[in-house]
C-alpha positions, 0 to 999 in steps of 0.5 A: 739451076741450069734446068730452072732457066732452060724451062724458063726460056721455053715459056711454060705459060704460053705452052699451058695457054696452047694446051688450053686452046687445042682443048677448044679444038677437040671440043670444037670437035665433039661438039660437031660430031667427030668421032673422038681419036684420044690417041691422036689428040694426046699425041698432037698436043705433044707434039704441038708443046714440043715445036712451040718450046723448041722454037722459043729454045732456038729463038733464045739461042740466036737472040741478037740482043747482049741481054745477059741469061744469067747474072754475072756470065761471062763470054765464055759461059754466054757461048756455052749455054746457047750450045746447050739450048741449041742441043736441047731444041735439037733434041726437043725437035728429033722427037717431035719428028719422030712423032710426026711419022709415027701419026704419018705411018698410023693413018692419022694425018690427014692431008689438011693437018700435015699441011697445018704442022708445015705451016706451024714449023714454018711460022716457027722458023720465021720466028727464031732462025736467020735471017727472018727472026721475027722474034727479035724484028718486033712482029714476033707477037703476030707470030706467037698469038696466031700460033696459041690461039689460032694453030693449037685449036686448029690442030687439034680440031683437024687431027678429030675431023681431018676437015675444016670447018666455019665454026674453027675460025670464027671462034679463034680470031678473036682468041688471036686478037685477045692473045695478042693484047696479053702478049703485048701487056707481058712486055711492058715491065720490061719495056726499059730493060728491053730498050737498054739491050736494044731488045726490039719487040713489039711494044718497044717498035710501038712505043707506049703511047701508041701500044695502049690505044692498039691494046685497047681496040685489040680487046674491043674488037675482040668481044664485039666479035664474039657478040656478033657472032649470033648474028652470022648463025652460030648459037648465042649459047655458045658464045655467050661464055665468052663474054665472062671475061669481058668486065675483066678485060674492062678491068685491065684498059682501065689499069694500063690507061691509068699507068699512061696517066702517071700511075704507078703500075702494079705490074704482077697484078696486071701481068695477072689479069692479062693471062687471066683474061685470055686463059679464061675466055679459052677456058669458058669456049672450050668448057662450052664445047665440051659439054654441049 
C-alpha cells in the first residue's frame, strides 16, 4: 500500500509526458543529422525520470499544507511517512548522480547538457526545498510545464547533438504554454479541497474566474504559434501535426467555459482530454521527426 501512494506522489503521468517530450528532442535530433548515441538517450531519460520523481518526492515531503496522505493518519504516522519519502527521494537522487558521472567519465556530457542538468536540478530545488517551494507558493506550474515540455526535449536533444539549435526552441514553447494549460486544468477538481488545506496552487492564486480565460489564451497562443511557424522558415510538413490536436483543444475551452457557466463538470473526461491534448500534440512532433 505504501508502495501504491509513494508511486502516486512521484506523478507517473507527468513522468510518462516527460518521456514522451525527450522522444521529441531525439527526434528533433535525427531529424537534423545528429549521429544517434542510444546509450546516451536511454540513460539521460533515466536520468531525467529519476530527478523529476525525486523532486515531486521531496516537494510532498516538505509540503506546508495539513492535507492528509493517507485517510485517518496520525501525527505520528504523518512524521513517518514524510521520512520515508524524504529516503526514498534521497535514494532516487544518489542514483541519479551516480549516472550523471557515469556520462561525465564516458565523454558523453558536453558542456551545453551539463549546464542543462544544473539548471533542471536547480528548477527542481526551487520548486520543493525551503525556503523557495514554488510548489506550495502557486507558481510551481511555471516550474513543472518548463521543465515536461521544455528541459526533457532539450535534454534529449543536446545529449544526440552536444549544440543547440533554433528548431529546439520553436517547437517547445508552445508545448510549454499547452502543458501549462493541462496543468492547470489538473487542479480544478481539486480546487475546494485545496482551498480548505490552504493548499496554494496556481488556480487557487488565480481564482476560477480569471483561470479559465488565462487557460484559454494559454491554448490559443500556443496553436497560432505552431501555425506561424512556416512563416519564420521551418517546413509547413513538420508543423502541421501539431495542428491535430487543435479541434481537441476547442473541445476542452468549450467544457471548461461551460462549467464557468453553471455546468456540471465532468471532470474524469476533462482531466482526460487535457492530457490528451498535450500528450498528443508531443506525440504527433516527435512522430513527425522521427520519421522524416
Amino acid at each position: 500500500m505504501m508502495f501504491k501512494s509513494i508511486l502516486q506522489l512521484a506523478r507517473p503521468l507527468h513522468l510518462f509526458m516527460a518521456a514522451l517530450a525527450y522522444l521529441l528532442g531525439v527526434g528533433m535530433a535525427r531529424y537534423l543529422g545528429f549521429s544517434s548515441d542510444p546509450e546516451a538517450m536511454l540513460l539521460g531519460l533515466f536520468w531525467l525520470l529519476l530527478v523529476l520523481s525525486g523532486g515531486d518526492l521531496v516537494s510532498e515531503s516538505l509540503r506546508l499544507s495539513p492535507k492528509p496522505y493517507t485517510p485517518d493518519e496520525t501525527p505520528r504516522q504523518r512524521t513517518a511517512y514524510r521520512a520515508v519519502l524524504l529516503q526514498v527521494a534521497a535514494a532516487v537522487f544518489v542514483l541519479a548522480a551516480g549516472l550523471t558521472v557515469y556520462l561525465a567519465f564516458t565523454g558523453r556530457l558536453e558542456t551545453a547538457s551539463m549546464i542543462l542538468m544544473s539548471v533542471i536540478f536547480i528548477l527542481l530545488v526551487v520548486y520543493s526545498v525551503p525556503p523557495f517551494i514554488f510548489s506550495a507558493k502557486g507558481v510551481g506550474e511555471f516550474v513543472q510545464a518548463v521543465l515536461l515540455a521544455g528541459m526533457a526535449p532539450a535534454l534529449a536533444f543536446l545529449l544526440q547533438a552536444g549544440e543547440s539549435h533554433r528548431l529546439l526552441g520553436a517547437f517547445t514553447f508552445p508545448l510549454v504554454l499547452i502543458a501549462l494549460a493541462w496543468l492547470m486544468v489538473s487542479e480544478f477538481p481539486t480546487f475546494a479541497s485545496d482551498v480548505k488545506y490552504s493548499r496554494h496552487t496556481l488556480l487557487t492564486r488565480l481564482t476560477w474566474q480569471k483561470a479559465i480565460p488565462l487557460h484559454h489564451a494559454l491554448l490559443g497562443a500556443a496553436y497560432l504559434l505552431f501555425a506561424v511557424l512556416p512563416l519564420l522558415g521551418f517546413p509547413w510538413s513538420l508543423t502541421w501535426p501539431a495542428l491535430l490536436t487543435f479541434p481537441l483543444g476547442l473541445v476542452q475551452i468549450h467544457w471548461l467555459q461551460r462549467i464557468a457557466r453553471g455546468g456540471r463538470p465532468v471532470w474524469k473526461f476533462i482531466l482526460a482530454l487535457s492530457a490528451s491534448v498535450f500528450g498528443l500534440t508531443v506525440y504527433f512532433q516527435a512522430l513527425t521527426f522521427w520519421l522524416r
